[in-house]
C-alpha positions as CSV (number, residue, x, y, z in Angstrom):
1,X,-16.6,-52.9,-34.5
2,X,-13.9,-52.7,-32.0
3,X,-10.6,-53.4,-32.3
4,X,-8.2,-54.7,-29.0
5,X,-5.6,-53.3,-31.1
6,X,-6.6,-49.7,-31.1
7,X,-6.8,-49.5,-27.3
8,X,-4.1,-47.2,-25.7
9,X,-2.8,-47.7,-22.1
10,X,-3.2,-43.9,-21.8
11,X,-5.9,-43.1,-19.6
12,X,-8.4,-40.8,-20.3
13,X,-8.8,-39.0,-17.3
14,X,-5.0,-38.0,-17.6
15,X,-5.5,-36.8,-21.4
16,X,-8.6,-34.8,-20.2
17,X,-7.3,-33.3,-17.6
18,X,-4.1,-32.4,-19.0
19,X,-5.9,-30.6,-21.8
20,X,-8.0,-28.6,-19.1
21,X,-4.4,-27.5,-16.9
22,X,-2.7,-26.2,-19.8
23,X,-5.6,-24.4,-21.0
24,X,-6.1,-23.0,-17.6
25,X,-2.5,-22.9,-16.8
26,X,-1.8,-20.8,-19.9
27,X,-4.6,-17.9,-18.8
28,X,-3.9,-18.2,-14.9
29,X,-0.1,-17.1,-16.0
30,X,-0.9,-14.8,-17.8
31,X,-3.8,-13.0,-15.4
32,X,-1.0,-13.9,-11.7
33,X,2.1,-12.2,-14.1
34,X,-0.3,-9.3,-15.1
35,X,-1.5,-9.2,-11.2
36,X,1.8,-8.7,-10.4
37,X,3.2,-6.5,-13.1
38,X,-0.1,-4.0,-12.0
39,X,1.3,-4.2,-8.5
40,X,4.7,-3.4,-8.9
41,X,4.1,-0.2,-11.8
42,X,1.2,0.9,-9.0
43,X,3.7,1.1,-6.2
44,X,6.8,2.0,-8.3
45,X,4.6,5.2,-9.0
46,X,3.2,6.2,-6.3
47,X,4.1,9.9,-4.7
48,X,6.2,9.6,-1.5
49,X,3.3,12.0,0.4
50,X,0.3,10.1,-1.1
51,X,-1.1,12.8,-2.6
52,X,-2.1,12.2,-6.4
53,X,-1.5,14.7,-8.9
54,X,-3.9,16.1,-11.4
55,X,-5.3,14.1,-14.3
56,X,-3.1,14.7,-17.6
57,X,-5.1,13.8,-20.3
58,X,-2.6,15.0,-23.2
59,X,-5.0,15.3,-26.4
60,X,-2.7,12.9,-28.9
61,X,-2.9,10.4,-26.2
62,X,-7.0,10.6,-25.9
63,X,-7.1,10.1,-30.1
64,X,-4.7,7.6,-29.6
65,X,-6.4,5.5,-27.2
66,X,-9.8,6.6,-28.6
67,X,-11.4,7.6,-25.3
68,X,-12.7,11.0,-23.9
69,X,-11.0,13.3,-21.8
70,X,-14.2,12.3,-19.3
71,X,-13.2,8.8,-19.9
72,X,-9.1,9.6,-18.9
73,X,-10.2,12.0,-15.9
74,X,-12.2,8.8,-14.7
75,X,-9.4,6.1,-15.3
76,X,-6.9,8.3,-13.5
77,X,-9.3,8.7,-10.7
78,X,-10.2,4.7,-10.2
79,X,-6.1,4.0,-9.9
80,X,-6.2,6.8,-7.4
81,X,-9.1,5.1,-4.9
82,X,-7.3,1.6,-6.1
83,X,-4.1,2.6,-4.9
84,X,-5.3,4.8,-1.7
85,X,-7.4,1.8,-0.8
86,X,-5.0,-0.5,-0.4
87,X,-3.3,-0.7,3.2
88,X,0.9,-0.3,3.1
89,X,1.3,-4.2,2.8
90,X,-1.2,-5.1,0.2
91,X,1.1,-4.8,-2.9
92,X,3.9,-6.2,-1.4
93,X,1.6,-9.6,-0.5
94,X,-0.1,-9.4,-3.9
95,X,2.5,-9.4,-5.9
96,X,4.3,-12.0,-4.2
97,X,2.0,-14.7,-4.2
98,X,0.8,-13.5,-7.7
99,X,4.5,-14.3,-8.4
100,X,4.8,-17.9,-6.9
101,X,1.1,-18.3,-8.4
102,X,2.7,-17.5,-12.0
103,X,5.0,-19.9,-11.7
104,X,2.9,-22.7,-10.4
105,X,0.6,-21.9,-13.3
106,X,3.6,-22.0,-15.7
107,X,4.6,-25.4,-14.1
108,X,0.6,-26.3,-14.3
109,X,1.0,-26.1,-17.8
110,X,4.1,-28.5,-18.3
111,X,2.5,-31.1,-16.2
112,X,-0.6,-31.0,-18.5
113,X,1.5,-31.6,-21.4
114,X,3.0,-34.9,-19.0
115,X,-0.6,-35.9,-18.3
116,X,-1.6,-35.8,-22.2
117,X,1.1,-37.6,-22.9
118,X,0.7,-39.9,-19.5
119,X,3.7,-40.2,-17.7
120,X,4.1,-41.9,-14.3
121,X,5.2,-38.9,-12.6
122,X,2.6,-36.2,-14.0
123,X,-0.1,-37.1,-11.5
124,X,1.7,-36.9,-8.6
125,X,3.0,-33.9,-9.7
126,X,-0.5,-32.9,-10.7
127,X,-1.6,-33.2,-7.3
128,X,0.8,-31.0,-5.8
129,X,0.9,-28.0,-7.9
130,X,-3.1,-27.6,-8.5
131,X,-3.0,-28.1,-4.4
132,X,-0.3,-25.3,-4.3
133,X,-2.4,-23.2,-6.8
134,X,-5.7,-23.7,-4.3
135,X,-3.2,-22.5,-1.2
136,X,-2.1,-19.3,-3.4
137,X,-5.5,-19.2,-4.1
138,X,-7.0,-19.1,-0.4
139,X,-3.7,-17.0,0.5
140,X,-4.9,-14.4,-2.1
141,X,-8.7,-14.6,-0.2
142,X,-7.0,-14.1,3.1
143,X,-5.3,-10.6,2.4
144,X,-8.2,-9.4,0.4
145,X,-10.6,-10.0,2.8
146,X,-8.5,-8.2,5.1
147,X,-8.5,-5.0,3.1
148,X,-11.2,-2.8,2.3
149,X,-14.6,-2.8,0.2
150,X,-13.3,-1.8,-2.8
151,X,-10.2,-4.4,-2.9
152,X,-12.5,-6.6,-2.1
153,X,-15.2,-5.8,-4.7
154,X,-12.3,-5.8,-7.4
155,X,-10.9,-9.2,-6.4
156,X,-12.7,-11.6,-4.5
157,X,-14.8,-13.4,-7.3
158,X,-11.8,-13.8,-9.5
159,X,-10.0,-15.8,-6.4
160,X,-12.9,-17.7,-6.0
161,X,-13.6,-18.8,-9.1
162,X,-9.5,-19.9,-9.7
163,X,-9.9,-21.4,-5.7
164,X,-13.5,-23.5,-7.0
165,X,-11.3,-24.6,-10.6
166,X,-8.0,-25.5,-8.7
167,X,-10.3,-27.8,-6.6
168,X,-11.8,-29.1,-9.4
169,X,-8.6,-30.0,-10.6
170,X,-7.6,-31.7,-7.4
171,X,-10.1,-33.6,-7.0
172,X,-10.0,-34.8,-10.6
173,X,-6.4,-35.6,-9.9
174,X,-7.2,-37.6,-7.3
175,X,-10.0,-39.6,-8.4
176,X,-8.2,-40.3,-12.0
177,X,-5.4,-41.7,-9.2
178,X,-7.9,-43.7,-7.4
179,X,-9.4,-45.0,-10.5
180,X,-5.7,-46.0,-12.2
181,X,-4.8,-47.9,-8.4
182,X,-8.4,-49.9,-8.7
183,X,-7.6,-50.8,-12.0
């Protein structure tokens, strides 16, 4: 049996897809902070002449970490070909927009709290920060695909996978909008 008194003037597509943005807010601020963190250790580090020095695999660490010395010699040297593959300007860029991308993700997550909890504001809001995510997103795209293969191997999925969700969730945004305005 239904009840007129158990509707809610909430609408669905707003609970929905504010349940979706934090979820996805909460990861995508974590992976653009960690993006960003690895970016500014990797070029904090790196030896004024280029040249890498040895691996230094110190036994307590090995145990510690519960890998080989094979395993350490090979981690050392796939930072080394990261890092050498990536032209002058790429960590600067990177970490930038993975900054401003953190922060939109961050903000991603409040509004989804606002669209569970509909208020007027949250899907206009909505609409422009899962817009501005899809920009950092095909920002991100741009400056990898103007590096080299292995930059390009290492990141391109992952943008366009974020670039296909941040869509997703514009276009949701917008049809909940349209939907709300027909009503």
């Amino acid at each position: 049996m239904s009840n007129e008194n158990n509707k809610t003037s909430l609408p669905h597509w707003a609970s929905i897809l504010g349940v979706v943005a934090i979820m996805l807010g909460v990861f995508l601020t974590a992976v653009q902070g960690n993006e960003a963190m690895k970016q500014a250790v990797v070029t904090s580090n790196m030896p004024a002449d280029g040249v890498m020095p040895a691996a230094d695999c110190p036994e307590e660490e090995l145990e510690e970490e519960g890998i080989t010395v094979a395993e350490c010699e090979y981690l050392i040297e796939h930072v080394k070909g990261v890092a050498l593959a990536a032209p002058d300007w790429f960590p600067n860029v990177q970490m930038t927009l993975a900054g401003i991308g953190a922060v939109l993700a961050f903000i991603s997550v409040i509004i989804g709290g606002a669209l569970v909890n509909y208020t007027p504001w949250a899907s206009k809001a909505a609409f422009v920060v899962f817009s501005g995510l899809a920009a950092i997103d095909l920002l991100q795209f741009a400056a990898v695909v103007n590096t080299g293969p292995t930059l390009r191997e290492i990141y391109l999925g992952s943008i366009l996978l974020w670039f296909i969700l941040h869509l997703m969730l514009v276009v949701g945004t917008l049809a909940g909008r349209h939907s709300e305005a027909s009503a």
